[in-house]
C-alpha positions in Angstrom: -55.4 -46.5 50.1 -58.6 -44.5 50.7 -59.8 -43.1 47.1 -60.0 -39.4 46.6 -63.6 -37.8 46.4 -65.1 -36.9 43.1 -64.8 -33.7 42.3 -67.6 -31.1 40.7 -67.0 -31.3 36.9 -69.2 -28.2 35.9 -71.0 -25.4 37.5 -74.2 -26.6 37.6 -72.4 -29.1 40.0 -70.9 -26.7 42.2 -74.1 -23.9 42.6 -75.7 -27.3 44.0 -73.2 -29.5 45.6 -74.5 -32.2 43.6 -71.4 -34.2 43.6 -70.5 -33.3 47.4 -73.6 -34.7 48.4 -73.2 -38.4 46.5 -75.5 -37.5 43.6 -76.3 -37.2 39.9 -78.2 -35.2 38.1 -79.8 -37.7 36.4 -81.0 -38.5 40.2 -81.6 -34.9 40.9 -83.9 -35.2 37.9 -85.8 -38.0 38.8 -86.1 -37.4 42.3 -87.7 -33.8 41.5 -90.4 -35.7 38.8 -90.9 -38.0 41.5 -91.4 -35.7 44.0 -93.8 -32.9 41.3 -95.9 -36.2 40.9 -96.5 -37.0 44.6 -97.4 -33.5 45.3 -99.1 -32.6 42.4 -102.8 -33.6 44.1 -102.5 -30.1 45.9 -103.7 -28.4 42.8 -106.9 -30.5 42.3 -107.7 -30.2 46.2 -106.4 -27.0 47.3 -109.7 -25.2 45.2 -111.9 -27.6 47.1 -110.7 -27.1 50.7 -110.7 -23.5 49.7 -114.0 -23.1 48.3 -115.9 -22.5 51.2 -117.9 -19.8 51.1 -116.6 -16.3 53.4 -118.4 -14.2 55.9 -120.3 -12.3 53.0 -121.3 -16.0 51.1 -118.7 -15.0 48.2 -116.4 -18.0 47.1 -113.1 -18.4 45.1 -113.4 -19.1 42.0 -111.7 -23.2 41.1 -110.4 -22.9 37.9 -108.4 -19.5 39.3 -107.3 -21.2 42.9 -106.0 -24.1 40.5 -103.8 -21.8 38.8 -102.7 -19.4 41.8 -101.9 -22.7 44.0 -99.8 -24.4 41.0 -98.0 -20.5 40.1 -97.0 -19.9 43.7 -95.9 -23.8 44.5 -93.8 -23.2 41.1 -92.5 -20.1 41.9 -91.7 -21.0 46.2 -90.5 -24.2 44.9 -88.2 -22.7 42.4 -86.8 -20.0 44.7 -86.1 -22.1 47.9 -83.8 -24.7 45.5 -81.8 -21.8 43.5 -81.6 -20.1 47.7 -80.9 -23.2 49.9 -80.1 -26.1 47.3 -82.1 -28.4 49.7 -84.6 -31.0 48.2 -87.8 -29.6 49.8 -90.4 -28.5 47.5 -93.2 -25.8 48.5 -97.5 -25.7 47.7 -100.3 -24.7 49.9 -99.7 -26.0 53.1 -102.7 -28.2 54.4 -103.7 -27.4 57.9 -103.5 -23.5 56.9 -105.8 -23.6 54.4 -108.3 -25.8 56.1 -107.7 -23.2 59.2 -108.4 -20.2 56.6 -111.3 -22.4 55.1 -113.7 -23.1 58.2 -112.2 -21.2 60.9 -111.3 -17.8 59.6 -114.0 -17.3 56.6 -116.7 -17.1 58.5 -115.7 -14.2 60.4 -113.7 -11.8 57.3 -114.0 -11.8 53.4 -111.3 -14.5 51.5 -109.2 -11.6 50.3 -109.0 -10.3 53.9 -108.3 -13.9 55.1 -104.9 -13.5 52.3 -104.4 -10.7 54.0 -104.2 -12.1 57.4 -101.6 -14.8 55.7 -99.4 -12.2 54.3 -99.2 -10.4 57.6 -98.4 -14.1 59.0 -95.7 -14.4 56.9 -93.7 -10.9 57.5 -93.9 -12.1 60.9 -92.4 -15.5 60.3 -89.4 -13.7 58.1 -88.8 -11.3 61.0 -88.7 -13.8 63.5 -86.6 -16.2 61.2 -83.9 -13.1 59.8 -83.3 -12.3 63.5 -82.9 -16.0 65.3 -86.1 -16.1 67.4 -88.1 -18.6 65.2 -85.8 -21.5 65.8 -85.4 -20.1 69.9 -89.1 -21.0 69.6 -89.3 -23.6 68.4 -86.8 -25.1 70.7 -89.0 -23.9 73.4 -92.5 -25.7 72.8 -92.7 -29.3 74.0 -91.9 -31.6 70.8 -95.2 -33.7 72.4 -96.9 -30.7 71.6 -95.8 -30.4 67.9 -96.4 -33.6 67.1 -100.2 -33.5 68.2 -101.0 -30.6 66.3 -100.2 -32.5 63.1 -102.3 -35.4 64.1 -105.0 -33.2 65.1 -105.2 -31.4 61.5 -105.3 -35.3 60.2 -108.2 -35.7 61.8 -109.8 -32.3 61.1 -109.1 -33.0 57.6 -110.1 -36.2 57.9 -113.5 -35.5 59.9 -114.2 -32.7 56.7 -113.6 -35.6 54.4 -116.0 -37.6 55.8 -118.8 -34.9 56.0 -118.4 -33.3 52.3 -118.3 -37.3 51.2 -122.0 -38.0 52.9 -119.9 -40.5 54.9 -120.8 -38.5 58.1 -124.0 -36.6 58.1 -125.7 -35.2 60.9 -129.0 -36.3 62.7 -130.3 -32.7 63.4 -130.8 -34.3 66.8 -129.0 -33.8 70.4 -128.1 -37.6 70.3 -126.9 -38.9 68.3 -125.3 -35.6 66.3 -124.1 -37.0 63.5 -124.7 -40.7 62.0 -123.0 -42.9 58.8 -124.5 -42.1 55.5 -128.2 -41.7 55.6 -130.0 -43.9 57.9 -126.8 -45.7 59.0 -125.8 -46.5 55.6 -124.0 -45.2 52.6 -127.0 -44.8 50.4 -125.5 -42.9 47.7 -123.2 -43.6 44.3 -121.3 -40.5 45.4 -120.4 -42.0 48.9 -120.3 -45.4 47.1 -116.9 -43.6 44.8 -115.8 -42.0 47.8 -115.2 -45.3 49.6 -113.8 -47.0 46.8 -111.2 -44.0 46.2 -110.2 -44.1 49.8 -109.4 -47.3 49.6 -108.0 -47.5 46.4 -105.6 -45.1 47.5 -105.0 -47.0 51.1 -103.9 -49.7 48.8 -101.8 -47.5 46.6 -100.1 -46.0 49.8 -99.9 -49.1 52.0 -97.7 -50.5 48.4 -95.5 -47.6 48.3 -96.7 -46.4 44.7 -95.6 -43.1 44.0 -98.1 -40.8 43.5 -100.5 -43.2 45.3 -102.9 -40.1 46.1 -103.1 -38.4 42.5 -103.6 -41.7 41.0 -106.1 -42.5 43.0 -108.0 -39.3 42.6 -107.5 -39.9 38.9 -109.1 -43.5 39.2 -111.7 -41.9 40.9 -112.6 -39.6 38.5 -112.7 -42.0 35.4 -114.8 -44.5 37.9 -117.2 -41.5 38.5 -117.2 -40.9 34.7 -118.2 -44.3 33.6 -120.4 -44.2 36.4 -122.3 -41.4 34.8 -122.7 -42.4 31.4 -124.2 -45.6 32.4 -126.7 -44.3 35.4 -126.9 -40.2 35.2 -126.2 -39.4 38.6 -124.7 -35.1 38.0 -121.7 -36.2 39.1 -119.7 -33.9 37.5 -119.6 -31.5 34.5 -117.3 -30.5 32.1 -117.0 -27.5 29.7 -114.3 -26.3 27.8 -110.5 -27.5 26.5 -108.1 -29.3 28.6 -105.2 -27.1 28.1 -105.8 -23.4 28.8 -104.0 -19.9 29.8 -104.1 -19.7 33.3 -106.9 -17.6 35.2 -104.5 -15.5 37.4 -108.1 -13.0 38.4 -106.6 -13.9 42.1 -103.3 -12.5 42.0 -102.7 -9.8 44.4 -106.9 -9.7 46.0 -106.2 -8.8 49.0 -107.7 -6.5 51.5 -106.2 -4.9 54.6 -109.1 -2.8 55.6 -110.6 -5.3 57.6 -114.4 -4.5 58.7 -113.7 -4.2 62.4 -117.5 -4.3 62.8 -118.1 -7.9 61.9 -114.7 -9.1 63.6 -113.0 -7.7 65.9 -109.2 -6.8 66.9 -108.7 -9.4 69.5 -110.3 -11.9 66.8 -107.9 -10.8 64.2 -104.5 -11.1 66.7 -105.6 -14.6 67.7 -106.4 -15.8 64.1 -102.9 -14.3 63.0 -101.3 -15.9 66.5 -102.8 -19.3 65.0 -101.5 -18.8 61.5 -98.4 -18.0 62.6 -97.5 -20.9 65.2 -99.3 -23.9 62.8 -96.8 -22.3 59.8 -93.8 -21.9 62.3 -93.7 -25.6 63.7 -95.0 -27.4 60.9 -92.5 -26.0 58.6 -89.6 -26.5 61.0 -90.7 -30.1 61.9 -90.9 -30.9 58.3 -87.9 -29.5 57.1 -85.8 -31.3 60.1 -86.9 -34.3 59.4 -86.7 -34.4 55.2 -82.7 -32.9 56.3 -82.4 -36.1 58.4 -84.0 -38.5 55.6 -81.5 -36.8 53.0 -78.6 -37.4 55.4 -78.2 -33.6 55.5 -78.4 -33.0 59.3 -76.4 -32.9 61.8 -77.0 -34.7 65.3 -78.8 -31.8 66.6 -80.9 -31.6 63.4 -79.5 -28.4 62.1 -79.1 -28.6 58.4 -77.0 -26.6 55.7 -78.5 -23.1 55.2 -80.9 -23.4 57.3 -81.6 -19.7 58.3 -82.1 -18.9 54.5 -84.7 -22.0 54.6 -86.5 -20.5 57.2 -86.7 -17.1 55.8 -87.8 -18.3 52.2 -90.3 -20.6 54.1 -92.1 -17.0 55.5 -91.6 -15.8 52.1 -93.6 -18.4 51.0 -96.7 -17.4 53.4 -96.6 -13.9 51.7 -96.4 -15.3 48.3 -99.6 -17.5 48.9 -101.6 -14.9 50.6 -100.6 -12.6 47.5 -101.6 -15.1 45.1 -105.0 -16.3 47.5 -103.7 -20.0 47.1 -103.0 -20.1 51.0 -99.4 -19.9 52.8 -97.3 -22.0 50.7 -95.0 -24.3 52.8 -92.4 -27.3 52.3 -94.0 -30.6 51.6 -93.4 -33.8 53.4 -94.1 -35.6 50.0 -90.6 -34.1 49.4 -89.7 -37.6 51.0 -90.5 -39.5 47.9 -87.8 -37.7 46.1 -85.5 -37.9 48.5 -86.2 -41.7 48.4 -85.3 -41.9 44.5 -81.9 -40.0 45.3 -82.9 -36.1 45.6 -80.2 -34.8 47.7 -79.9 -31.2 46.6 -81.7 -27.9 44.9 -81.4 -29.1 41.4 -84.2 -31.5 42.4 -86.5 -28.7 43.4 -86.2 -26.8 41.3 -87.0 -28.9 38.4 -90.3 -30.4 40.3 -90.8 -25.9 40.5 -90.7 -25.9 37.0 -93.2 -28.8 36.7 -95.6 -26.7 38.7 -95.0 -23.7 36.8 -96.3 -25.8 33.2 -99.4 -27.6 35.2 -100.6 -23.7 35.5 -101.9 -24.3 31.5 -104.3 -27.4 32.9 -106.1 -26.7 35.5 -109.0 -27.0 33.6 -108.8 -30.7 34.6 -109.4 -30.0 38.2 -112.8 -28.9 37.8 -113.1 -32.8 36.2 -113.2 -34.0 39.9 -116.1 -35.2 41.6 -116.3 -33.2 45.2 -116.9 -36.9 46.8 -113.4 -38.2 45.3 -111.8 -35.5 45.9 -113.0 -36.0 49.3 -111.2 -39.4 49.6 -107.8 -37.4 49.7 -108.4 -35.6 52.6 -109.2 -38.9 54.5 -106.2 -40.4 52.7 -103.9 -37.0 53.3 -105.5 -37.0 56.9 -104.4 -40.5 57.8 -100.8 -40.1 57.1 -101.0 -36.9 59.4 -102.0 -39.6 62.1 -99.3 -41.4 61.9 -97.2 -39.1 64.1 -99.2 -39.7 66.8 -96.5 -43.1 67.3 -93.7 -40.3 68.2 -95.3 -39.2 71.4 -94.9 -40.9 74.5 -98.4 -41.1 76.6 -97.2 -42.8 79.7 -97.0 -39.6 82.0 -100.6 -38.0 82.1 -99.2 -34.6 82.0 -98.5 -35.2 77.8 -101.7 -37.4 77.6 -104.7 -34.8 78.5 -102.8 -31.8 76.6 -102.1 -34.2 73.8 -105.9 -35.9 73.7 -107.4 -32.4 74.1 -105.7 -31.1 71.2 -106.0 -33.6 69.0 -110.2 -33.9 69.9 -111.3 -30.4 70.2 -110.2 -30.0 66.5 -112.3 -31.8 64.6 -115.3 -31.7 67.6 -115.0 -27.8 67.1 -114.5 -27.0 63.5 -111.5 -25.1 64.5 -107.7 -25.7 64.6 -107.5 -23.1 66.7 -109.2 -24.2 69.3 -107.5 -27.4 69.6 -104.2 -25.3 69.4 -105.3 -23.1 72.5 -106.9 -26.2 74.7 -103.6 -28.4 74.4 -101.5 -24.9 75.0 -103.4 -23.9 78.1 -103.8 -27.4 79.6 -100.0 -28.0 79.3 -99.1 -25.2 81.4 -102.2 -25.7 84.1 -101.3 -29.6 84.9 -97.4 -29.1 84.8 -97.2 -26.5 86.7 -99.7 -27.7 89.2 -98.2 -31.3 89.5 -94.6 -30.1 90.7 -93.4 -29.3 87.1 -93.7 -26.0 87.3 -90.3 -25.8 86.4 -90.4 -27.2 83.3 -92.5 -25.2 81.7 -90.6 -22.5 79.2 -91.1 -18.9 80.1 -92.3 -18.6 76.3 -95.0 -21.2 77.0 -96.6 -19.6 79.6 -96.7 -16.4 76.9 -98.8 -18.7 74.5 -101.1 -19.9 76.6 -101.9 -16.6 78.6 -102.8 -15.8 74.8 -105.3 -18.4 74.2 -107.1 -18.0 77.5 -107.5 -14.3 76.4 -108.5 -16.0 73.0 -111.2 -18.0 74.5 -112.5 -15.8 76.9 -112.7 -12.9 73.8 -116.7 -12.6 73.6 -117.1 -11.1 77.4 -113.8 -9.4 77.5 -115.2 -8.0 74.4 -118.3 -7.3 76.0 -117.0 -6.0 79.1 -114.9 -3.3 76.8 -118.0 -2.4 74.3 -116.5 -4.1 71.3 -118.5 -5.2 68.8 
């Protein structure tokens, strides 16, 4: 005789289906600590990807990136549990803010870069309220999606590597760029940024939750002992441990972009970019944490997934609000998951985690820049890993693929690598009898980019400046 299901035995059961969905919340509970603690290195690293300096040489201040990027992961993270009562928290998406840090900033001011994310994500809830983002999405080859996230990896990755004194370049046509100085890694700084990275290969390769945080920790105390025996400026530190947070950034942001140091075209491609690394890194992510949480169905539609995707845009707004980037759902949300998370109550304890690490971000300033480093190789390798989804044995997916992945990093821009793997699609499908294939949509996107890369003499031809 087949036994009856359990039934919810309070409210707090029912609002998240915790019982329905085979869990506790003494699971809920742990999978959202679990899940705060993998996650958590976002605030240490989001102030350093962000700190680069803008068009104008003005920065954004760490302490007060800390505190936006742990308030708006809190607050995204908090909101998309009580809305969807999924397991998927939310922080500062990585890809975006490495986009915003060495693509965009050199052509606007940061709070006209937040403003370029805020504008991102009204588009993202409008296309999400009315059905088009998931059309979308639907229509761009999944090969495609897949080697933009490996391509950030290695962006990330490549950045790691130069900040770290790893890669350094020879000032010379050949070879442009060498290891360490001379060929070698001749400094203590390098020296901790090796041993972090593969601390935390270690850490990761064994599972450990957390792996990267605790290896940015070790890192730290390494670099500190380091210092007291051989003085080599690592870091400094000034000041208490816990603090009020320094929320200076909240709401800096400018819509009267200077249209004589960028221009219109610029702007609509760089908000083009934004919107499509947001749009499929989202929706790929939140597909496959539904399919890990045995929350999908076989065409990988999960419950309440048009609220998800409209919170998600919400969250692009909130971060370019708070300047702490378009917040976004996590992949580390899989560690959760993995200690039971099934449901909202797990998110929305790991946003109220987020919401207390505000009072101590004065710890992030604690970090040496070449540790911290160490996590974008580290965060930059697991991006890699998709690359074993994509099938290369038609050359039609292998040059778009390769191009996109390459001209990343080789360019300093995401966006570029976007628009060469967009454009080359189209041009060898549809001129090797696949045509056909190619989604009207697609050949939309990539008539964009050419117009994207060919912006300096169509500007020129039109007397822009």
């Amino acid at each position: 005789m087949a036994t009856a299901p359990a039934q919810p035995t309070t409210a707090l059961d029912r609002f998240f289906h915790i019982t329905e969905r085979g869990s506790t919340v003494g699971a809920e509970l742990r999978g959202g600590l679990v899940t705060f603690v993998t996650m958590a290195y976002i605030v240490i690293l989001n102030p350093i990807i962000l700190g680069t300096p803008d068009v104008d040489g003005n920065t954004l201040a760490g302490p007060a990136v800390a505190a936006a990027t742990a308030l708006t992961a809190g607050v995204m993270t908090l909101l998309f549990g009580i809305v969807t009562r999924l397991p998927f928290a939310f922080a500062a998406g990585l890809g975006i803010n490495a986009f915003l840090a060495f693509s965009v900033v050199g052509q606007v001011t940061w709070p006209e870069a937040m403003a370029l994310v805020v504008i991102n994500g009204v588009v993202i809830v409008l296309l999400a309220a009315t059905g088009l983002r998931k059309m979308i999405f639907d229509a761009v080859p999944v090969q495609l999606k897949l080697a933009i996230t490996v391509g950030i990896g290695l962006f990330i990755a490549f950045i790691g590597f130069v900040n770290a004194g790893f890669v350094t370049s020879t000032l010379n046509p050949s070879p442009p760029v060498d290891l360490g100085i001379g060929g070698s890694v001749a400094s203590v700084a390098t020296l901790l940024f090796v041993i972090t990275v593969l601390v935390g290969g270690v850490l990761i390769a064994l599972k450990v939750k957390g792996a990267i945080l605790i290896a940015l920790v070790g890192g730290t105390v390494v670099a500190a002992i380091v210092n007291l025996i051989w003085p080599q400026g690592l870091f400094t530190f000034e000041g208490s441990v816990v603090s009020l947070p320094d929320l200076s950034l909240v709401g800096k942001v400018d819509f009267g972009f200077d249209l004589g140091k960028v221009s219109v075209v610029a702007l609509v491609m760089i908000v083009f970019t934004l919107v499509f690394s947001n749009f499929f890194d989202a929706m790929g992510t939140m597909t496959g944490l539904a399919r890990e949480a045995n929350l999908a169905d076989e065409k990988g539609d999960f419950p309440r997934i048009k609220s998800a995707l409209v919170v998600e845009g919400v969250g692009a707004i909130v971060g370019g609000g708070t300047s702490s980037s378009s917040a976004t759902v996590f992949v580390e949300s899989s560690a959760g998951i993995g200690e039971g998370a099934r449901t909202g109550l797990a998110t929305s304890f790991t946003g109220v985690l987020f919401l207390l690490a505000m009072f101590f971000t004065p710890l992030t300033s604690l970090v040496p820049g070449a540790v911290a480093s160490a996590a974008l190789v580290l965060v930059g390798a697991m991006m890699l890993s998709q690359i074993k989804n994509i099938d290369f044995a038609d050359f039609r997916v292998l040059l778009p693929v390769f191009l996109t992945v390459t001209v990343m990093p080789m360019t300093y821009s995401i966006a570029n690598g976007i628009g060469a793997g967009f454009v080359s699609w189209v041009v060898v499908n549809a001129l090797s009898k696949k045509a056909k294939t190619i989604h009207p949509l697609l050949w939309v996107v990539a008539a964009g980019f050419v117009i994207y890369f060919a912006r300096g003499p169509i500007e020129a031809a039109f007397g822009v400046a």
